[in-house]
Each structure stands twice: as structure tokens, then as C-alpha cells.
C-alpha positions in Angstrom: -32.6 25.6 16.2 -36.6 25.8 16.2 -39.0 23.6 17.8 -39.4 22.0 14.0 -35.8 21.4 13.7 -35.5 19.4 17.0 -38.9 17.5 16.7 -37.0 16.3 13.0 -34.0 15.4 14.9 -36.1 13.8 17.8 -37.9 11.8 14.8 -35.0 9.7 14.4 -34.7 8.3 17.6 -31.3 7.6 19.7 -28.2 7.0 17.3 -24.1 6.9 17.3 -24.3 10.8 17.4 -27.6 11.7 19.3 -28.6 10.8 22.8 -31.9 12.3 24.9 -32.0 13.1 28.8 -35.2 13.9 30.3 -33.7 16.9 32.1 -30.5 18.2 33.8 -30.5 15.9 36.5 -29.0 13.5 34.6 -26.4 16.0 33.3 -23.2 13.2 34.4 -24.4 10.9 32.3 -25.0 13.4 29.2 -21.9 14.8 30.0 -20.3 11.3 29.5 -21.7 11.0 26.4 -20.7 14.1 24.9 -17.1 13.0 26.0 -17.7 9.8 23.7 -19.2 11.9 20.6 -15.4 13.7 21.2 -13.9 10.9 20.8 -15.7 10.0 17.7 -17.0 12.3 14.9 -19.3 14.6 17.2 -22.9 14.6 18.3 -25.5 15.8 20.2 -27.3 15.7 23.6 -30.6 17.3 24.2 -31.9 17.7 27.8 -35.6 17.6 27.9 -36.5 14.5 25.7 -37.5 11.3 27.1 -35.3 7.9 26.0 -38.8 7.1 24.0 -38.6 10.3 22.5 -41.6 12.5 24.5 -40.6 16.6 24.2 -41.3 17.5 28.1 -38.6 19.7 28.3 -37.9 21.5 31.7 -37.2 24.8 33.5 -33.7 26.4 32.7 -32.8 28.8 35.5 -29.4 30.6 37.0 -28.4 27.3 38.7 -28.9 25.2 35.9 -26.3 27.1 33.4 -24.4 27.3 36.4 -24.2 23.2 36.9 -23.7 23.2 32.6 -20.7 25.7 32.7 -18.9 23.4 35.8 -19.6 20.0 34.2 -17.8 21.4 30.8 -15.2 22.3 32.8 -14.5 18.8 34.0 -13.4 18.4 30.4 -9.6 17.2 29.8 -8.3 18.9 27.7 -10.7 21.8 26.9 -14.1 20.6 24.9 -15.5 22.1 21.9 -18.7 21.5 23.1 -21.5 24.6 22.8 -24.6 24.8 24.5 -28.6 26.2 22.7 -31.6 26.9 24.6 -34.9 26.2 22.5 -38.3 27.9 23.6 -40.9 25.0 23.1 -43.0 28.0 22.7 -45.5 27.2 25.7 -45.0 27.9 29.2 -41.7 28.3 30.7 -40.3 25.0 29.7 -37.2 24.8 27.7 -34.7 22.5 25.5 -31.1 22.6 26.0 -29.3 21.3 23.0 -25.4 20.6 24.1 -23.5 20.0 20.4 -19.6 18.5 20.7 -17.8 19.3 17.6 -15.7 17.0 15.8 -12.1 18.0 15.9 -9.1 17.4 13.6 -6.8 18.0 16.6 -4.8 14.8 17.6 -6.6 14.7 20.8 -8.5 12.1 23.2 -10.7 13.5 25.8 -11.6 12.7 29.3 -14.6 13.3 31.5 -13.9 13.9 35.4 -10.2 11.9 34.7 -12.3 9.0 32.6 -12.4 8.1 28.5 -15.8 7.2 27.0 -16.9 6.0 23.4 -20.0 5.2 22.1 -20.9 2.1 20.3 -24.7 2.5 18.8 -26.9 4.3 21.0 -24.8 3.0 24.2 -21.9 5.4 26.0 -19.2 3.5 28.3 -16.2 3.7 29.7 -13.1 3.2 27.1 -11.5 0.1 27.1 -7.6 0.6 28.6 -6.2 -0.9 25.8 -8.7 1.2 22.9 -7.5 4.8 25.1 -3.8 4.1 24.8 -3.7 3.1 21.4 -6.0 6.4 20.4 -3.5 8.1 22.3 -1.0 6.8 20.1 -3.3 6.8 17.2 -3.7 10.5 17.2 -0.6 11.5 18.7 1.2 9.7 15.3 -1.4 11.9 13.3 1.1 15.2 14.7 4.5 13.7 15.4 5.4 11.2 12.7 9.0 9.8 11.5 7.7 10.5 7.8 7.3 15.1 8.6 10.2 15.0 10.6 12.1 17.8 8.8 15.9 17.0 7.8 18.4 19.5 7.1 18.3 19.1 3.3 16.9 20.8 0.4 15.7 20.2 -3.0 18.7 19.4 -4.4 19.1 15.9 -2.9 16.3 14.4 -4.7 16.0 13.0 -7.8 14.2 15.7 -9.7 13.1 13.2 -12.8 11.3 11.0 -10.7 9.6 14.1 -9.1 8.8 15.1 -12.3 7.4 11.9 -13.8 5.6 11.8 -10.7 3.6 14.9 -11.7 3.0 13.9 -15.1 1.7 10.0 -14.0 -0.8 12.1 -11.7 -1.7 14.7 -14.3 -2.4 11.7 -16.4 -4.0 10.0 -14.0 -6.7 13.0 -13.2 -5.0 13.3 -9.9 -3.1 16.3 -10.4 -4.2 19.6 -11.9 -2.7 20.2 -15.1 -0.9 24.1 -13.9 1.4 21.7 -11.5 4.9 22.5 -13.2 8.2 22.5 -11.2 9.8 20.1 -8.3 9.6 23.3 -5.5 5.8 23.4 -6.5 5.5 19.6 -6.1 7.4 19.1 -2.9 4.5 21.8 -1.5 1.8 20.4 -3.8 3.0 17.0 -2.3 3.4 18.3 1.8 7.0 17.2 1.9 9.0 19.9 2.9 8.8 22.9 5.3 10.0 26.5 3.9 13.0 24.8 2.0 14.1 22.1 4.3 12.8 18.4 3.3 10.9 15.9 4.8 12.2 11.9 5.8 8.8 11.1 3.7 10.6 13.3 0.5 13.7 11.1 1.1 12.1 7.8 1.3 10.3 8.5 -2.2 13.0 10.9 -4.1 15.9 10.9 -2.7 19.4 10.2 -4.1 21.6 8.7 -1.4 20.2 6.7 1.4 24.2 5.5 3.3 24.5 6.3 6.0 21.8 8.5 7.0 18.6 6.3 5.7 19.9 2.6 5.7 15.9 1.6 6.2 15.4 2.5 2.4 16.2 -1.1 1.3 15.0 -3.9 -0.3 16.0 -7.3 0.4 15.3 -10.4 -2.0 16.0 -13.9 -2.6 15.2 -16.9 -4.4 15.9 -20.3 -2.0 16.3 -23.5 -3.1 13.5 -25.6 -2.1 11.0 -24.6 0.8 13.3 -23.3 3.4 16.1 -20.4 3.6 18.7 -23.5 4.0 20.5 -22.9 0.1 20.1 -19.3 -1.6 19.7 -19.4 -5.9 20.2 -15.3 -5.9 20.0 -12.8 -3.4 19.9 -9.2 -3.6 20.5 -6.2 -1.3 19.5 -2.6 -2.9 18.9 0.8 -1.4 17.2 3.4 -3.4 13.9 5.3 -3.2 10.4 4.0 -2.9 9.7 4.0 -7.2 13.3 2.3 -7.5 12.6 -0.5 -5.1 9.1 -1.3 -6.7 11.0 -1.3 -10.1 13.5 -3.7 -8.6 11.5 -5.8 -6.8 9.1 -6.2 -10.2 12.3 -7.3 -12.1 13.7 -10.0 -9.5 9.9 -11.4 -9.6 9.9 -11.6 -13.4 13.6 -13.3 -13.8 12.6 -15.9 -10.4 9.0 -16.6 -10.2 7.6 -19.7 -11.3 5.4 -19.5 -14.2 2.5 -21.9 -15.0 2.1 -23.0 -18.4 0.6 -25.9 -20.5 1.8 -27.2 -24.2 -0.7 -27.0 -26.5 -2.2 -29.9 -28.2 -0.6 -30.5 -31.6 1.8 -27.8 -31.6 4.8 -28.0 -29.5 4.7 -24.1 -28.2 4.7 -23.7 -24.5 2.1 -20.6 -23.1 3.9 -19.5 -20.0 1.3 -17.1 -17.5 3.0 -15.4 -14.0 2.1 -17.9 -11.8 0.6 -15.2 -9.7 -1.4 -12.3 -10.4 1.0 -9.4 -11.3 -1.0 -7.1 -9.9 -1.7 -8.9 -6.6 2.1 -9.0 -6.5 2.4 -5.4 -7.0 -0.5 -4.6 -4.6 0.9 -6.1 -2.1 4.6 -4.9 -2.8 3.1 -1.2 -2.8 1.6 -1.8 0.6 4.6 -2.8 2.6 6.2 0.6 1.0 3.6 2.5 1.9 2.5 1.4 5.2 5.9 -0.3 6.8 7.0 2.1 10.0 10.3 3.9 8.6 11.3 4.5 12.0 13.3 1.2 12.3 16.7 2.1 11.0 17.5 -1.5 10.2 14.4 -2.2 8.9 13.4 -3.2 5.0 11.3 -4.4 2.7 11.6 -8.3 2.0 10.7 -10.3 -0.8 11.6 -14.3 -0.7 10.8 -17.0 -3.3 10.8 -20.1 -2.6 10.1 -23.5 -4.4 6.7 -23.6 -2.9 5.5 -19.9 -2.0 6.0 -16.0 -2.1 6.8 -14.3 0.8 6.6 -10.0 1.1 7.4 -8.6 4.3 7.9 -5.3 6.0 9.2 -3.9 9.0 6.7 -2.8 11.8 3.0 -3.7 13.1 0.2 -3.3 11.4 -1.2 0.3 12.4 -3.6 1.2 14.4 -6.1 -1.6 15.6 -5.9 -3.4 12.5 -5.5 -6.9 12.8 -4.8 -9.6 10.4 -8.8 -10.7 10.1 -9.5 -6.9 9.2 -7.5 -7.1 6.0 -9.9 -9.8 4.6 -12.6 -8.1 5.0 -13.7 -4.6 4.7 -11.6 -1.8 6.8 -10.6 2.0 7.4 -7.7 2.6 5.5 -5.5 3.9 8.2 -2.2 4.7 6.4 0.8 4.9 9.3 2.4 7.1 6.8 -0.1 9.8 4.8 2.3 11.8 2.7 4.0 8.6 1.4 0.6 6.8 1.2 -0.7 10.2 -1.0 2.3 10.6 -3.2 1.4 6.7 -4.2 -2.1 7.1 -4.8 -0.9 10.5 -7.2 1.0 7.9 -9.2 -2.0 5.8 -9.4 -0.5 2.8 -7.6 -2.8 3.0 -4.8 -6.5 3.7 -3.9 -7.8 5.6 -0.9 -10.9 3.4 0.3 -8.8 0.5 2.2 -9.9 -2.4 -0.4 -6.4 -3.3 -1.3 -5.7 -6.5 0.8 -9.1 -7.6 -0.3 -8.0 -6.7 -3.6 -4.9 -9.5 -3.3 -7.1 -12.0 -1.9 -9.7 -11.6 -5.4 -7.3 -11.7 -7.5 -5.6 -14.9 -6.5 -8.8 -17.0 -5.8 -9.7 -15.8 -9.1 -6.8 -17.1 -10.8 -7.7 -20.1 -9.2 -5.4 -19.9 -6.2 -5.5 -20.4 -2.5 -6.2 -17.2 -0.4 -2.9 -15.8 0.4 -1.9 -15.6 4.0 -1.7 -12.3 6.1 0.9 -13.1 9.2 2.3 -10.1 12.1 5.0 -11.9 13.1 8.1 -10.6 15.1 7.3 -7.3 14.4 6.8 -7.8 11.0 4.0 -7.9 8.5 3.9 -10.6 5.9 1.8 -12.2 3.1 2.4 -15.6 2.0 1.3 -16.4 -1.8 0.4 -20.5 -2.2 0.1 -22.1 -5.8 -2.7 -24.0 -6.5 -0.6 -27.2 -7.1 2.8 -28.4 -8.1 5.2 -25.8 -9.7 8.1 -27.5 -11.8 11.8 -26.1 -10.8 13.4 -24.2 -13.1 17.3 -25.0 -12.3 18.1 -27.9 -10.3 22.1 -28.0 -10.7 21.4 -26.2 -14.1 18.2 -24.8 -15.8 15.5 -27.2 -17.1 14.1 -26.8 -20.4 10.4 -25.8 -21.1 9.8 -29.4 -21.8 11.5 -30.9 -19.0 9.4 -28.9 -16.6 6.1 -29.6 -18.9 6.8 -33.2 -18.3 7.2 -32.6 -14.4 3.9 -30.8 -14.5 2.2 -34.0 -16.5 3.0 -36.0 -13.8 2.1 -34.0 -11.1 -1.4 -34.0 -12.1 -1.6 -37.5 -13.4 0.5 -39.1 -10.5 2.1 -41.7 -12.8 2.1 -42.3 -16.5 3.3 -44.6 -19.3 5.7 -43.2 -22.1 3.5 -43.3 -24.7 1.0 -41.3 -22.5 3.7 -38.8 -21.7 4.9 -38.5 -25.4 1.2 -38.0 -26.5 0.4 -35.0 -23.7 3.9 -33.5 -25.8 1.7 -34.1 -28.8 4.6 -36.4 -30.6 6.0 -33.4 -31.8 9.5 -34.7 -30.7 11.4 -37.9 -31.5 10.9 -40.6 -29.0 14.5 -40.3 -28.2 14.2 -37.3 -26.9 11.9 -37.7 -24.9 13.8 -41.0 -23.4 16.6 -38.7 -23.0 14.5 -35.8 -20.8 13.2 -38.8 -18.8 16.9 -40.3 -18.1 17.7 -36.5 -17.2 15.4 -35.9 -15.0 15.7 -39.3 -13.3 19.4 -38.7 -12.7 18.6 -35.4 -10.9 16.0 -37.5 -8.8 13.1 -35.4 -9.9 11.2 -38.7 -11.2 11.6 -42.5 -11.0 10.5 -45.4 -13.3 9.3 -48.5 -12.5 8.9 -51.9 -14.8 10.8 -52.1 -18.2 10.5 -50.3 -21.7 7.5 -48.7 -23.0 5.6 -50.3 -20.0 7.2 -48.8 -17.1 5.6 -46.0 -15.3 6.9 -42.8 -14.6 6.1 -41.2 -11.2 7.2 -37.8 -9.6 9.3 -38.2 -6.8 7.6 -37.0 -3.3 10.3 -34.8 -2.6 10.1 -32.6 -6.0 6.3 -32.4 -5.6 6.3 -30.7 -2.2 8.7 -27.6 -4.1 
């Protein structure tokens, strides 16, 4: 570096990745926060600049690269950090510029037995808690359940879905074009080693998952009313990670709820998903890619209930995330990479860590409440509310469009005469059927009546509008 260089870099003043010491004497403290720029993405320490940013600079002798070369060597393990002598051009007096280098290595570093970070322009001691989990954090970077190598090869995979895969992501722009071959993906995609496979080319190709990978499952159901007392349908299915987003799509289109409205006039009901589709699928693509595959027995879970949607997956959220972060804006730290990767070449998934905030937008702007991040029992949920009452579909058998239209009506109204109901239908039925879908749903004790004829009022009962 020249003189120029350093008074540019002096210019700036005291940042995240630059710190000034007057001289060497205070060579502890620089060397403590080069250990914190190690820990971080690198930075610089110059010796002969005051705090305020004053180039004295300062005699460099023997002794002085002597007490340099020791204090490196208090490093644990071995530091990248290099060392620059500038000539301020004007009697003896010298800069010494000591650069630490970021690393990709899965590595936290010590100084003299201690951790250090650096928070703005400020170097301290590591909090317990922050040094083991980067410990964990960067040891999980090396050794993860996902690149464990298995003893298979190729041929246990399903090559089609490999395949599509390539052609979604050349498609997508996300691939290059030349790509051909499931060999050339597997490598393309870092999921096998020479010819063996990795547990991440299982979990999103493979072909048989008993007895070997029981944690490649899905588990749904749709519950009777708001608790897990009475099951409607329930589901178990192994299969890889494209399989289980197909299954999980189709069990949410045959059970969810849908909101819908008659329109005026014309007795045609518009049914919408009650929730965003693509909120759903966000957050169904997220416990795929981020759940921790570790956990034989764990899954992916997906539960409907009368009043909410629940989807859950096995394991913590990763990394010193916790459930404020994802409402707000965040590292995406991906616990498993190559899955996360082979996700975003399909164009499910986006690199930038906006896709919990992407959930939460699209359900307030569909006019519902924020869903609910939860880390539960080891677990990591999110809880989907309506915005109001949603009409059953089958209580002891299926309810018609209309039955369920009425139920609606007088969940926003809170009561109503008949002629008021038969009007919202727009009259376009005989008032004898509509008596009849009253009488029905009053013997399924969805709704009561109170008063006589065409003057009694019709209310919801309280039980059916907490579902």
C-alpha cells in the first residue's frame, strides 16, 4: 500500500472491518480485534493512526516484528492474518498494516484461549452462547447429514424427476443449456462423490425410502372441528422431496376451505382458496428444505382444521434464527445447501431469505391475519388464521354450495329474517328450498330460529362459528 492508499482508507474513519492503534504498544488489543474480523468477513488494523484518525506513525525495529510474529502465534487455530510496512516517506517513522483474511474454512478463532466479534467499530469478548453455536454453525457448514455419502449409485434415483429437474432450471435461466444427462446433474447439482450418492440426492430423487430413510414422509390430516379429537382424512406417504410437495398440494386442494360469495342475480357460487396458494406452497417448500433430516422419525406435517392450517417440520430453526427474524428481514441460512440449491434450480425457492416475509404479504394482502411462526418441541410450525368464519364442508355428510353460502350470510350478519336470507340467494330458488336448507341445517345444529314463519330470525349457532 502507499501513503495515498492508507490516507483513503484512514478517510473513512473506524468501521466493522477497520480499526486504528496509535502504535504497537497497544498490540493486545489490535490483536483482539483482528481475532474478531476472523470471525467475521476480515479487516484491517493499522498501527500508527490515532482513534481520531491523526497519521503519527512510529519506529518499527527488530523487537517490534519480534512482539508481531509472537502475538500471531497466540492465534487458535493458525490465522490468515499478514502483516505491511508503509514508509510515510519522512523520517524513520513507519505504518504497519496487519490484514486478516476472510476464510471459507468452517473455523472460529481464539486469541490467547478467548473468542472476540466485532459489532460496529467496538471489539469484545464473544458471548458463550454466540461461540458455541458458531462452532456448531460452521462445523455443520463441513459435516452435514445431507453430504454424508451412502453406498448407492445412480441407479436408485428416479432419473425423470432428475431430468425434469434440469429442464425446469434450464427454463428457468438457472441452468446452462449444455446440462444433458443425470451423472452430469448429480455433479452439476453436488450430490454425489465419484459414483456413490449423497442422503441430500435421496431425499430429493430417490426411489425407496423403507427402511433406510423413514424421515422422507409426509404426514396430513384434516380434523373435525378445532382440535386433533375426530380425524375427516388422514394420510401417511413417503416419497421424495418433489413427490411430497405434489402430495401435499393435492390434499390442500381436496380439504381446504374455500371462501366464496353468490353473486347477485345469478345463482353461481365463485369459490377462491381460502389462502394464498403460494403462501401455502412457500411455506410447504421451506419445511422441505430447511427441516434437519437427521431425525429418523421425523416428517413433514400438514393439519387442517375447521379453524386454521398448520405446516410443521422436524428440527430447530438453524442457526440463531429465531421466530421474530422471520418477520422481518434475515440471512438466509439454509441448514441444508444442496437440497436448498436443487430447490431454487426448480424455481421454487429464492436465495435472499425473504420467503417467510413473503407468507406473511401475501396473507395480509388477501386480507388475512399474519400467520403465526411457533418452535415448539423441536419443531417449527406456521399457523394460517382466516379472516372470519369458514362454513364446513361435511358435517355427517357434505353441505352443498348453498348450504354453506347461507352459513357464511349469517356469520357476517349475526342474525337474519328469511326473506333477507332468500334475497342475499337472489330468489333464484323456490322458497321451499330454501325452507328445506334451513330445516337441514338446524337439524345438524349449525343454526337455530327463533319466533314463527317468515318472522323468525335465523342465527348461527356459537359453536359452528368458532370452526
Amino acid at each position: 500500500m502507499t501513503v495515498v492508499e492508507i490516507e483513503e482508507l484512514i478517510r473513512g474513519g473506524e468501521s466493522a472491518r477497520l480499526e486504528f492503534k496509535a502504535s504497537t504498544g497497544q498490540l493486545r488489543r489490535g490483536a483482539e480485534t483482528l481475532c474478531a474480523f476472523l470471525n467475521a468477513d476480515g479487516g484491517q488494523v493499522v498501527f500508527g493512526v490515532t482513534p481520531t484518525g491523526d497519521v503519527v506513525g512510529q519506529r518499527v525495529s527488530d523487537n517490534t516484528l519480534r512482539d508481531v510474529a509472537a502475538a500471531l502465534q497466540r492465534f487458535d487455530p493458525p490465522a490468515p492474518v499478514s502483516m505491511e510496512r508503509v514508509s510515510l516517506g519522512r523520517s524513520d517513522h513507519e505504518l504497519l498494516v496487519l490484514t486478516a483474511s476472510p476464510t471459507d474454512a468452517p473455523r472460529v478463532f481464539t486469541y490467547d484461549g478467548r473468542p472476540y466479534q466485532r459489532v460496529g467499530t467496538t471489539t469484545s469478548v464473544m458471548p458463550q452462547e454466540r461461540y458455541q453455536g458458531l462452532l456448531l454453525e460452521r462445523a455443520h457448514a463441513r459435516q452435514r447429514w445431507e453430504n454424508a455419502v451412502t453406498d448407492e449409485e445412480s441407479g436408485a434415483l428416479d432419473s425423470e424427476e432428475v431430468l425434469r429437474t434440469v429442464r425446469i432450471g434450464v427454463a428457468a435461466g438457472r441452468l446452462p443449456e449444455s446440462l444433458v444427462g443425470v451423472d452430469e446433474a448429480l455433479d452439476r447439482f453436488g450430490l454425489r462423490i465419484g459414483t456413490k450418492l449423497t442422503n441430500a440426492a435421496i431425499v430429493l430423487f430417490g426411489k425407496t425410502f423403507l427402511p433406510n430413510y423413514p424421515q422422507c414422509q409426509l404426514r396430513m390430516a384434516r380434523f373435525r372441528g378445532p382440535t386433533k379429537s375426530e380425524f375427516l382424512d388422514q394420510r401417511q406417504v413417503h416419497g421424495h422431496a418433489f413427490q411430497l410437495l405434489d402430495e401435499a398440494i393435492h390434499f390442500l386442494s381436496r380439504h381446504l376451505p374455500v371462501a366464496g360469495r353468490i353473486q347477485p342475480g345469478i345463482f353461481e357460487r365463485v369459490d377462491e382458496p381460502l389462502f394464498p396458494t403460494e403462501a401455502l406452497r412457500e411455506a410447504l417448500v421451506n419445511a422441505f428444505c430447511h427441516r434437519d433430516y437427521s431425525l429418523a422419525g421425523g416428517a413433514v406435517s400438514l393439519a387442517i382444521y375447521d379453524d386454521r392450517l398448520e405446516i410443521w417440520s422436524d428440527g430447530t430453526l438453524p442457526f440463531g434464527l429465531t421466530v421474530s427474524d422471520l418477520k422481518r428481514n434475515h440471512l438466509s441460512r439454509p441448514r441444508n445447501p444442496l437440497i436448498s440449491e436443487v430447490f431454487y434450480k426448480r424455481g421454487l425457492v429464492e436465495r435472499w431469505g425473504r420467503g417467510t416475509q413473503k407468507i406473511v404479504e401475501l396473507c395480509v394482502q388477501a386480507g388475512h391475519p399474519e400467520p403465526e411462526f411457533v418452535e415448539q418441541a423441536g419443531a417449527v410450525g406456521v399457523l394460517f388464521y382466516p379472516s372470519g368464519y369458514i362454513a364446513p364442508h361435511r358435517v355427517e355428510h357434505d353441505l352443498t354450495a348453498r348450504q354453506r353460502e347461507i352459513l357464511l350470510f349469517l356469520s357476517r350478519t349475526g342474525s337474519a329474517k328469511f326473506g333477507q336470507i332468500w334475497d342475499h340467494l337472489g330468489r333464484s330458488i323456490g322458497e321451499r328450498t330454501l325452507r328445506d336448507d334451513l330445516l337441514h341445517l338446524k337439524r345438524l345444529g349449525l343454526v337455530t330460529s327463533a319466533g314463527r314463519g317468515r318472522g323468525a330470525l335465523w342465527n348461527l349457532v356459537s359453536s359452528s362459528a368458532g370452526q
